[in-house]
C-alpha positions in Angstrom: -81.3 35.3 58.1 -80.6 34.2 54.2 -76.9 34.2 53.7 -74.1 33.0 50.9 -70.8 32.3 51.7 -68.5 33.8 49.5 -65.4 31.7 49.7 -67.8 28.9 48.8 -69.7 30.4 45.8 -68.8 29.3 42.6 -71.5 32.3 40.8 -72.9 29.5 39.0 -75.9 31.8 39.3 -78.7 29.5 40.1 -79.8 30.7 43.3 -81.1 34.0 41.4 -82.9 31.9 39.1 -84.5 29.8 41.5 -85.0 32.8 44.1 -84.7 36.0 41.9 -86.8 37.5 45.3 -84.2 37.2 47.4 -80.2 36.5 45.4 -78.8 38.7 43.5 -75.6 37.9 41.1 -73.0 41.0 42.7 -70.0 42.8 40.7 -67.5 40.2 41.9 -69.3 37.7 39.7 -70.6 35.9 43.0 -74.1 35.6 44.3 -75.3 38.0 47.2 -78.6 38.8 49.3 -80.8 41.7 48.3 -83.5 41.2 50.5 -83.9 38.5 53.3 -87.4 37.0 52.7 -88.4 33.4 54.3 -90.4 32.0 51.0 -90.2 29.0 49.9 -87.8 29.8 46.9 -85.0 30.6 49.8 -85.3 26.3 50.7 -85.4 25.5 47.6 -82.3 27.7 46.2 -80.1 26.3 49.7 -80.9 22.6 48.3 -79.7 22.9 45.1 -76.9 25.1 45.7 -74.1 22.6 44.4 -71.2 24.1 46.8 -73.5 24.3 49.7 -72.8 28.1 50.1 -76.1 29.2 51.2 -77.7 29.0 54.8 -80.2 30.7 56.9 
């Protein structure tokens, strides 16, 4: 299960644009999931998440 950790988002916003699929950017101006798929967008959105806030 895809998740992002909140206190550790920045909403830098780059997980939607490397995994529009799966993250969505959320009203309090953080990312958030809006639909758990495993493709390989997910992996690559986790590694370049520059606060590590996203794990499955």
């Amino acid at each position: 299960m895809v998740k992002v950790d909140k206190e550790k988002c920045i909403g830098c916003g780059l997980c939607t644009e490397l995994c529009p699929e799966v993250f969505e950017m959320q009203c309090d101006g953080k990312s958030g999931v809006k639909k758990d798929k495993n493709i390989p967008c997910v992996k690559n959105a986790i590694a370049s998440c520059p606060v590590n806030a996203i794990s499955e």
